[in-house]
C-alpha positions as CSV (number, residue, x, y, z in Angstrom):
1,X,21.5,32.7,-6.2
2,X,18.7,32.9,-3.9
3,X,17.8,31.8,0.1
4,X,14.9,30.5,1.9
5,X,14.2,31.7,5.1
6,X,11.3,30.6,7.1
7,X,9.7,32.0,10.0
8,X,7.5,29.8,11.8
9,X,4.9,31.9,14.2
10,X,2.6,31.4,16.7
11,X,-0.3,31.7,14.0
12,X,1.6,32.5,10.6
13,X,4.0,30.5,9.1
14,X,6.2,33.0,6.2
15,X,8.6,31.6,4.2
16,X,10.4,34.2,2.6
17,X,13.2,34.7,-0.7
18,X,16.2,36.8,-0.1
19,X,18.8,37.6,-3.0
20,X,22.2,38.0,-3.0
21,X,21.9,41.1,-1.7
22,X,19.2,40.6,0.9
23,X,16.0,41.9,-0.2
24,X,13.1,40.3,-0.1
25,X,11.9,38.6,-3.2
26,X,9.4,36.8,-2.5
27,X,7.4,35.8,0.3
28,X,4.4,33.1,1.0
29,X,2.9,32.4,4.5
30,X,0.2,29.8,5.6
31,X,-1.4,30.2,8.7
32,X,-1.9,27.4,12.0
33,X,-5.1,27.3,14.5
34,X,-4.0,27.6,18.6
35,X,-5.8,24.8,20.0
36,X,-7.3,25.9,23.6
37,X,-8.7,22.6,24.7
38,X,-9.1,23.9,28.1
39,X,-9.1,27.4,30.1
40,X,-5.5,28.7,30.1
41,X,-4.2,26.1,27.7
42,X,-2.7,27.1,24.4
43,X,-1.4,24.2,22.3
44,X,-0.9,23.5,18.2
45,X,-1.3,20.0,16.3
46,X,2.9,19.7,15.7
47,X,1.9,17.9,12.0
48,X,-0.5,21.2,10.9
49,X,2.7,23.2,11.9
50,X,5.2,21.2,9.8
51,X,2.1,21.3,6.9
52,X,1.7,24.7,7.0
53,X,5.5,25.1,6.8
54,X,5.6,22.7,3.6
55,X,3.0,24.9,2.2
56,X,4.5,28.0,2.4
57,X,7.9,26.9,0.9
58,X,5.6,24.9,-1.8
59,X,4.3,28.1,-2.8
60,X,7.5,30.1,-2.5
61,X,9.5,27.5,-4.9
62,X,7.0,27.0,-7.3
63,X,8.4,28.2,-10.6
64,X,12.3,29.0,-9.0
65,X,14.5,28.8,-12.2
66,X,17.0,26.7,-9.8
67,X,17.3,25.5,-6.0
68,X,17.7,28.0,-3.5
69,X,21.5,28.1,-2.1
70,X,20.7,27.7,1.3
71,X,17.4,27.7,4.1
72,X,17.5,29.0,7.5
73,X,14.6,28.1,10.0
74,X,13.5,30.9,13.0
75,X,10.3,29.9,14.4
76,X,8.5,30.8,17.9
77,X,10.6,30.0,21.3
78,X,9.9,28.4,24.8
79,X,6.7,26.1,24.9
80,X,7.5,22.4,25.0
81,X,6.7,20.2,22.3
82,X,7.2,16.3,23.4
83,X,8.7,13.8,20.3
84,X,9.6,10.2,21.2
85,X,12.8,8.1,20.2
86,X,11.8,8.6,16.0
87,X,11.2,12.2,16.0
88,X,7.1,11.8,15.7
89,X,5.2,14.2,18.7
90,X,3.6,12.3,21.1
91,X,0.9,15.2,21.5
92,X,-0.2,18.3,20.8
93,X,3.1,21.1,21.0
94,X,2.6,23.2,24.0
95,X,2.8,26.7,23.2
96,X,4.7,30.1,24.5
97,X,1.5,31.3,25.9
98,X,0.0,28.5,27.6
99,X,-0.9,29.0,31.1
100,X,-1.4,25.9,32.3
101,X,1.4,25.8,34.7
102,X,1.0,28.9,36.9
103,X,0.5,27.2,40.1
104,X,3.9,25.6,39.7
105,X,4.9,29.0,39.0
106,X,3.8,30.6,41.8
107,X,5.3,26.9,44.4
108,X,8.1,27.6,42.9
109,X,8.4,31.8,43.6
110,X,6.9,30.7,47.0
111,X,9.9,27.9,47.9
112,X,12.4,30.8,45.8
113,X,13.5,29.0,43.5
114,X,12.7,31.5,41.0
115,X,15.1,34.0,42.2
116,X,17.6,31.1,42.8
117,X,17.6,30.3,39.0
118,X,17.6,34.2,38.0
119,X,20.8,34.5,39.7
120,X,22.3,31.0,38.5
121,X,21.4,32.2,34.2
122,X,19.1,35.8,34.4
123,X,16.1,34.8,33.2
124,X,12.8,34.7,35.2
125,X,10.6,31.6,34.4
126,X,7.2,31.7,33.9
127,X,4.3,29.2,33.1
128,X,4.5,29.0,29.5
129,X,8.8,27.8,29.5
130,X,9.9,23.9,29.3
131,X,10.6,23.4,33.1
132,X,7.0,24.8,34.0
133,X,4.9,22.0,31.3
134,X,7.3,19.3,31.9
135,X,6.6,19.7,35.8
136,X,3.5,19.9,35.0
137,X,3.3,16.7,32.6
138,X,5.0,15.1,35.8
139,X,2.3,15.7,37.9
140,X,-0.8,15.5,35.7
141,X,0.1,13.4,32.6
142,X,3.6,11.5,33.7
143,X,2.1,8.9,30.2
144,X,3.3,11.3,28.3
145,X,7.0,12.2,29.8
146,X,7.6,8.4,29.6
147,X,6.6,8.2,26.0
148,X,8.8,10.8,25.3
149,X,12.4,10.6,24.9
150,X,12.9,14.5,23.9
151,X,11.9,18.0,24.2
152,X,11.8,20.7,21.8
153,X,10.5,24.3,20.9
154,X,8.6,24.5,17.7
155,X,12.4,25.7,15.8
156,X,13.6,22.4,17.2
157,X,10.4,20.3,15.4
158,X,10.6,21.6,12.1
159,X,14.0,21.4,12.1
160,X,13.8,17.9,12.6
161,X,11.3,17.7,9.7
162,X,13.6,19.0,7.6
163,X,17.1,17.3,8.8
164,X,16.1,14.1,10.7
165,X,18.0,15.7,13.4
166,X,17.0,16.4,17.2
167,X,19.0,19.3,18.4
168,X,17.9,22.9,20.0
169,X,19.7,25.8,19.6
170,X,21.4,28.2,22.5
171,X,18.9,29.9,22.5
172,X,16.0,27.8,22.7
173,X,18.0,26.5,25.9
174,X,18.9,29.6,27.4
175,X,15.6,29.7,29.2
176,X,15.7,27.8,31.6
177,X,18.5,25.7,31.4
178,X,21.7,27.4,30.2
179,X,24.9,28.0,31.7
180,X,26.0,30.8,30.1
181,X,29.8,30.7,30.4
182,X,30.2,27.4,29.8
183,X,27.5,27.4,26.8
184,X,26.1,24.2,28.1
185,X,23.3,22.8,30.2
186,X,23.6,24.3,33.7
187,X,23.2,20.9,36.4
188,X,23.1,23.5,39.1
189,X,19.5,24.8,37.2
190,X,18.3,21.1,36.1
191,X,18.6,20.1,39.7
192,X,17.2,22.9,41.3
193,X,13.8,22.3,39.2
194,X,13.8,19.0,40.5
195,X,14.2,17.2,36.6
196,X,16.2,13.6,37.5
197,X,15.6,11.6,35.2
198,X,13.1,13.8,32.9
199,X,16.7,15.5,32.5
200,X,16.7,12.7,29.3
201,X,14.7,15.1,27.5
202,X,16.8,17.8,27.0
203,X,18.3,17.5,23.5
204,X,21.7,18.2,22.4
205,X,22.9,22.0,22.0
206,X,24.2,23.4,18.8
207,X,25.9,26.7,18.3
208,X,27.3,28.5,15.7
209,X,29.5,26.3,14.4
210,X,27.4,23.2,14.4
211,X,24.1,24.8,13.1
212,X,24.1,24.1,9.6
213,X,23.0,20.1,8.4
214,X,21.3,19.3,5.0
215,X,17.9,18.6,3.8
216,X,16.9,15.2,4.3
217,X,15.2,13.6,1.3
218,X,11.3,12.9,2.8
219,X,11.5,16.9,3.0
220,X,12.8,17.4,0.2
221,X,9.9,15.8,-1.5
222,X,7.2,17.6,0.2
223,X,8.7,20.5,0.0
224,X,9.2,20.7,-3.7
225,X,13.2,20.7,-3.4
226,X,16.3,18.6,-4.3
227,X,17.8,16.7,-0.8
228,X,21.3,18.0,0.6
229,X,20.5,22.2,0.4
230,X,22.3,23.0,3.7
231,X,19.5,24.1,6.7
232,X,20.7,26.3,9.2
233,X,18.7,26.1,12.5
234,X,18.5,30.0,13.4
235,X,17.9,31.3,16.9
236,X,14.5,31.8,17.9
237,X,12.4,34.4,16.6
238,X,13.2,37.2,19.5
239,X,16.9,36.7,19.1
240,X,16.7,36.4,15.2
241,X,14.3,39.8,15.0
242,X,16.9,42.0,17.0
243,X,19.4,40.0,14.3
244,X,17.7,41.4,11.3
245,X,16.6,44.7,13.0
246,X,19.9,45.1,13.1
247,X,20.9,45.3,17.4
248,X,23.7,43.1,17.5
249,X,26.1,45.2,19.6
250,X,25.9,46.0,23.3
251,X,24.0,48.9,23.7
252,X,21.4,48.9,21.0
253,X,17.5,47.5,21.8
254,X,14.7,46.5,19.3
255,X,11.2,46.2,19.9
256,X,8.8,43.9,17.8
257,X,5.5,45.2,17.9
258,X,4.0,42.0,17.5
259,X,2.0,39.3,19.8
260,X,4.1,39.9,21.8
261,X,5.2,43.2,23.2
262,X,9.2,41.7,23.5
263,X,11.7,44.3,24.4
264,X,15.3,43.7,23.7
265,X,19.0,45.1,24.2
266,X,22.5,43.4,23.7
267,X,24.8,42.9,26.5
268,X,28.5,41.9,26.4
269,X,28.0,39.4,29.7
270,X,24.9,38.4,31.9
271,X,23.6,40.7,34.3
272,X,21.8,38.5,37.8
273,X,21.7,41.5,39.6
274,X,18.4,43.7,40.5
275,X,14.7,42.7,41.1
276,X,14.7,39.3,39.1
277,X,12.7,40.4,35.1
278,X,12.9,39.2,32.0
279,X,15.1,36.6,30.1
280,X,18.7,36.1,28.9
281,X,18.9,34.9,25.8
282,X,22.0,33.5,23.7
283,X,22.6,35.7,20.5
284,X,25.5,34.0,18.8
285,X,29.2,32.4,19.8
286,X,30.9,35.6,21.3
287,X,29.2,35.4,24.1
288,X,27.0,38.1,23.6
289,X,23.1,38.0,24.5
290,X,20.1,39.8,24.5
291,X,18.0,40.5,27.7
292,X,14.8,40.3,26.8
293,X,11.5,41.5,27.9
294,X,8.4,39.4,26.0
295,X,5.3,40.6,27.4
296,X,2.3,38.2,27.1
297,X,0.1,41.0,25.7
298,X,1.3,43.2,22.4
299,X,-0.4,43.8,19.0
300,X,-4.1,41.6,20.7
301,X,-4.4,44.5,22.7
302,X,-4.8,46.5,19.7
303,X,-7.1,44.1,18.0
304,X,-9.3,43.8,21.3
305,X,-9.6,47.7,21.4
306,X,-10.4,48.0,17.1
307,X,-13.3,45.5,18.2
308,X,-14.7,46.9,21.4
309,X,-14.8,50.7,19.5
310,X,-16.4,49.1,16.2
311,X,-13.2,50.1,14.3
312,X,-12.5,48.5,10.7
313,X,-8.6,48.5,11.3
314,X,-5.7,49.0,13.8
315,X,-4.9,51.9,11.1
316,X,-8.4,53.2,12.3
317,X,-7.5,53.0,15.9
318,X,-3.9,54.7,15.5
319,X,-5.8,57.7,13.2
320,X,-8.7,57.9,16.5
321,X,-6.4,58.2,18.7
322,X,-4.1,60.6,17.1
323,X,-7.0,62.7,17.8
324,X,-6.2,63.0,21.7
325,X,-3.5,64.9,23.2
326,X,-0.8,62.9,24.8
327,X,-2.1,61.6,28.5
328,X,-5.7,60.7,26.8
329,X,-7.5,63.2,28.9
330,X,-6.0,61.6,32.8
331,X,-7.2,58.1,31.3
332,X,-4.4,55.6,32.1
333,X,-4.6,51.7,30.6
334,X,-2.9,48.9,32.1
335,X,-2.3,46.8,29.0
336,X,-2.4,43.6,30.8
337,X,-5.2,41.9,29.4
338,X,-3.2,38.4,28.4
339,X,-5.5,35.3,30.6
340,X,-1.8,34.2,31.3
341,X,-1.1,37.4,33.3
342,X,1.9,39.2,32.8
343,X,5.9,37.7,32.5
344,X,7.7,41.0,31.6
345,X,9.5,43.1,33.0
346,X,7.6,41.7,35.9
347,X,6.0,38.3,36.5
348,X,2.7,37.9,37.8
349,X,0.2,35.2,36.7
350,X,-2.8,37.4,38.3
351,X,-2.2,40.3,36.3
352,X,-5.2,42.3,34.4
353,X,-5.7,45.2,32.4
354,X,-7.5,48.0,34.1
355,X,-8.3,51.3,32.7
356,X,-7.7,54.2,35.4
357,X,-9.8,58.0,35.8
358,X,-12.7,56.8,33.6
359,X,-15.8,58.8,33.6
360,X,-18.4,60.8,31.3
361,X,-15.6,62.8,30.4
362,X,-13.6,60.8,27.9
363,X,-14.8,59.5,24.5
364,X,-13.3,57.1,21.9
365,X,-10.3,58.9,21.1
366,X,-9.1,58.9,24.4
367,X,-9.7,55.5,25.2
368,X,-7.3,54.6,21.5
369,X,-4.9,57.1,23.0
370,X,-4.8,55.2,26.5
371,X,-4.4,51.8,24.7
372,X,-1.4,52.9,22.7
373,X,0.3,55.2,26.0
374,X,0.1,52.4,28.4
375,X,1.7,49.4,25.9
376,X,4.4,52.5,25.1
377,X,4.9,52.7,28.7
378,X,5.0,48.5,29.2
379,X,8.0,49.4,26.4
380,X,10.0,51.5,28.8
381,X,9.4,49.4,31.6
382,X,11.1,46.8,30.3
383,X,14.1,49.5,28.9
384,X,14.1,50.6,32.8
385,X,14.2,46.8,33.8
386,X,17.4,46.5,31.7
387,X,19.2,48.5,33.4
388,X,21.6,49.7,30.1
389,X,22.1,52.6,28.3
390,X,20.2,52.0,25.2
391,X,21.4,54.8,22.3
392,X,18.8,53.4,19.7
393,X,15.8,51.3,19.7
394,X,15.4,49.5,16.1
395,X,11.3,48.7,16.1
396,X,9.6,46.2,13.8
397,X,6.5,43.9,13.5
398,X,2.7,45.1,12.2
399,X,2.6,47.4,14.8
400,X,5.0,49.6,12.7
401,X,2.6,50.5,10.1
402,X,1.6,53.2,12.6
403,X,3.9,56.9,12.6
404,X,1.9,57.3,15.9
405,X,2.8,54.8,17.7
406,X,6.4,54.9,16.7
407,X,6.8,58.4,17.5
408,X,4.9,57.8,20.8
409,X,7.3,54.8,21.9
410,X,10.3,57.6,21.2
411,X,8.7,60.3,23.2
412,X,7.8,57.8,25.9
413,X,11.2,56.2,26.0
414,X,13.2,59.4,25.3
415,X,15.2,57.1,22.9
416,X,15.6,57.5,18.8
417,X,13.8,54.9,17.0
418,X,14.2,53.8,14.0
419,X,12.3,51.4,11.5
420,X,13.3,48.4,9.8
421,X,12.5,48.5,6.1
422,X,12.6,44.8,5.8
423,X,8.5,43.4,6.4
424,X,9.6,39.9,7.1
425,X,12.6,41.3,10.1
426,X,12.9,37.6,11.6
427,X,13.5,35.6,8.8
428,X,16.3,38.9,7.9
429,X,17.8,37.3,11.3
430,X,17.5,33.7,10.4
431,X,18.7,34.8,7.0
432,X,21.8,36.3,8.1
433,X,22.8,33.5,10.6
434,X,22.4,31.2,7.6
435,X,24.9,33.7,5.8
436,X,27.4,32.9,9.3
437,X,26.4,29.5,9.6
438,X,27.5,28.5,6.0
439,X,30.5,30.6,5.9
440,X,29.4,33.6,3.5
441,X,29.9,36.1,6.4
442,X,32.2,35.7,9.1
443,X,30.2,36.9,12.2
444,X,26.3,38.6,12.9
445,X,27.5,41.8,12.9
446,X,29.2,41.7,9.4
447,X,26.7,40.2,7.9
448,X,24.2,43.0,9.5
449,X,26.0,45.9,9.2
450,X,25.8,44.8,4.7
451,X,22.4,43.9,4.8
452,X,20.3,45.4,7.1
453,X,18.1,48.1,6.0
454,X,17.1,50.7,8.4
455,X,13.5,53.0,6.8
456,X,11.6,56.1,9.3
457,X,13.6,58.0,11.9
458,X,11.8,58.9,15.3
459,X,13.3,61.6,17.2
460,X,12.0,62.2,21.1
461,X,9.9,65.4,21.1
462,X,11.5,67.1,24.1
463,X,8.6,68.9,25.8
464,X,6.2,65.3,25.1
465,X,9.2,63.2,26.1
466,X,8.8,65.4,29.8
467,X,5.4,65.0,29.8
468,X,5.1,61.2,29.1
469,X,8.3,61.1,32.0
470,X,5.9,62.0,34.7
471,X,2.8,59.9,33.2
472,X,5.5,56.8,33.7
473,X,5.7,57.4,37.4
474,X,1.7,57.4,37.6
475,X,1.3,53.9,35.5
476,X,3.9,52.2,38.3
477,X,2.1,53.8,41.3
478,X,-1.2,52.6,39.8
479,X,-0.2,49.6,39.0
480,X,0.8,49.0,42.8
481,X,-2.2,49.6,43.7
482,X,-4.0,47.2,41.1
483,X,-2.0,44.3,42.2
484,X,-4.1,43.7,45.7
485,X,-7.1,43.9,42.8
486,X,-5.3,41.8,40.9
487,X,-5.1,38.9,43.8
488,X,-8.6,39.2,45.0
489,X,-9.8,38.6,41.5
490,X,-7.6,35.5,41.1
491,X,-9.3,33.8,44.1
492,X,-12.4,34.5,43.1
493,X,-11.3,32.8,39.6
494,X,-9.8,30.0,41.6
């Protein structure tokens, strides 16, 4: 017997065959446009999204000698997409990314209610999460908050597509809105945002033990497939990544080199405490979570730099700047080149990248090498910001494909790393809650512990590991001094 897992992206949709046994036997993707109808605004056409899904499982079926046993959905997190009393959007799904928001952002840090709500459920919000756009909608587009009678992420939408249903899963609540004890909407959070009545929107939780619901039969049509296949609704793609990378136990982190830059390590309870960073997300029924560390800027910072030196590849990049000795000459980057700013491990809208100490000196190789130091030194900030002893960090996404930068993110972090073997590591996560969800396994850590497969081993290079130590404590003091940059630019902008 077989399973469908899909992983819905911010541009790539991948729907993905697992065995038995867990490998991958198959995979098909389909791709969605970002729509950026205005400066700072990052939104998707909800109907392209649930087409390119259909697509992708089209193609995947297509010639199956019987049904798949079961399919689990992962898909991109935060974001707000708007669907009135039957299901169908009332606009375009706001995305992750979107920046449209950062002035209530910055009210809101102002008036403190940012640090409020970080000690009511850890997680820091920023301008792309539900509360931000729905504040927003309030004051620019209220139309559209009264046409709506629910909001979802994009996990939420397609798994209404597919079930009829309008749920979201703990972790698609857990920032902003999540009490984490009780596993239930926090009131102390909804009213501190202001919500009242636009509190209607928030749809009904389901856990681990109401995930699962079956495949209605106008999906089932489109997607090639007989009605009733049980669906599992997985956790969003961070949670399910560090699932199918294998972190489910306190004390392990992953990092998916991938749009985003998102740092991640399991904790046994919440932690409020400290300079208010990063998220808390839900990871399954025990209570355990993941704090969590997306940066707005990952993989495109490799893309921008392959364009600006007239590279053919990121490979081409990674093999340029292998040929620079570690510190790229005194050239340090600032990776912060997202228009959004910056959201982890610290939050500032304003936030740019910057490179530091260039002159005549330096050549292409040390401008690769910079790019790839200073997003492996955005990858120990966030393991500082944590605050927890992290013993290994499982890595996946395309940024993988480089022995570099893996090595680099171990020397920089002074923490093994280690590989997943599995391409397609979130819809591994959403493949393995389906497993839980359905009964096959009888917890995450089970079903990751039989299935998980770990590839390359990155060991900390001691004498590079000391070096990198002290380039750590120059990329902070730099970046203090950016920031005043950093604000003068944004009221320029403004």
């Amino acid at each position: 017997m077989t399973s469908i897992s899909i992983d819905a992206g911010t541009t790539a949709i991948k729907a993905v065959l697992h065995g038995d046994d867990g490998t991958e036997l198959a995979i098909a993707r389909s791709s969605v446009a970002v729509l950026r109808p205005q400066p700072g605004w990052a939104e998707q056409d909800m109907g392209e999204v649930w087409e390119a899904v259909a697509t992708a499982v089209r193609d995947l079926v297509d010639g199956l000698p019987e049904p798949p046993q079961r399919i689990a959905l992962t898909a991109q997190g935060d974001g707000c997409w708007l669907v009135d009393d039957r299901g169908e959007p009332t606009g375009p799904g706001v995305l992750w990314s979107d920046g449209r928001a950062a002035g209530i952002i910055e009210r809101w840090r102002d008036e403190g209610l940012l640090e409020d709500a970080f000690r009511a459920n850890g997680s820091l919000s920023f301008p792309g999460l539900p509360n931000a756009v729905l504040a927003w909608f309030d004051e620019h587009d209220p139309d559209r908050i009264a046409r709506s009678s629910a909001a979802l992420t994009c996990g939420g939408w397609v798994f209404r597509c597919l079930t009829g249903l309008v749920v979201a899963d703990e972790s698609d609540v857990s920032v902003p809105f999540l009490d984490h004890e009780a596993r239930a909407y926090s009131q102390q959070l909804v009213d501190l945002f202001g919500f009242g009545t636009a509190a209607r929107l928030l749809p009904e939780i389901v856990g681990d033990d109401r995930r699962a619901a079956t495949l209605r039969p106008e999906a089932a049509a489109e997607l090639g497939l007989p009605a009733g296949i049980p669906v599992v609704l997985a956790p969003y793609d961070v949670a399910s990544t560090a699932i199918g990378a294998g972190a489910t136990v306190a004390g392990t982190g992953c990092t998916i080199l991938g749009t985003t830059l998102c740092t991640e390590v399991v904790r046994d309870e919440p932690d409020t405490s400290g300079e208010p960073a990063g998220l808390s997300v839900a990871l399954d029924s025990t209570g355990r979570l993941l704090r969590v560390y997306p940066t707005l800027a990952g993989t495109e910072v490799i893309d921008w730099a392959t364009t600006m030196l007239d590279l053919d590849s990121p490979n081409a990049l990674s093999d340029l700047a292998d040929l620079a000795a570690p510190g790229a000459g005194g050239l340090v980057f600032l990776p912060y080149l997202s228009p959004a700013g910056e959201r982890a491990p610290f939050l500032d809208t304003a936030a740019r990248g910057t490179f530091w100490g260039l002159s005549l000196e330096h050549d292409r190789e040390h401008l690769a090498r910079a790019v790839f130091e200073g997003l492996s030194l955005t990858i120990k900030d966030c393991l500082v910001a944590s605050r927890a002893e992290v013993r290994e960090l499982r890595v996946c996404g395309g940024g993988t494909g480089s022995d570099l930068w893996c090595q680099m993110i171990a020397d920089v972090t002074g923490v093994p790393v280690a590989r997943s073997a599995d391409t397609e590591v979130g819809a591994k996560g959403a493949f393995l809650s389906g497993l839980v969800a359905t009964g096959a396994e009888p917890d995450l850590r089970t079903a990751a512990d039989k299935y998980v497969r770990v590839g390359d081993r990155f060991e900390p290079d001691p004498e590079a590991a000391e070096r990198y130590a002290s380039l750590y404590e120059e990329f902070l003091e730099l970046r203090a001094i950016a920031r005043e940059g950093w604000r003068r630019q944004a009221a320029r902008r403004a």
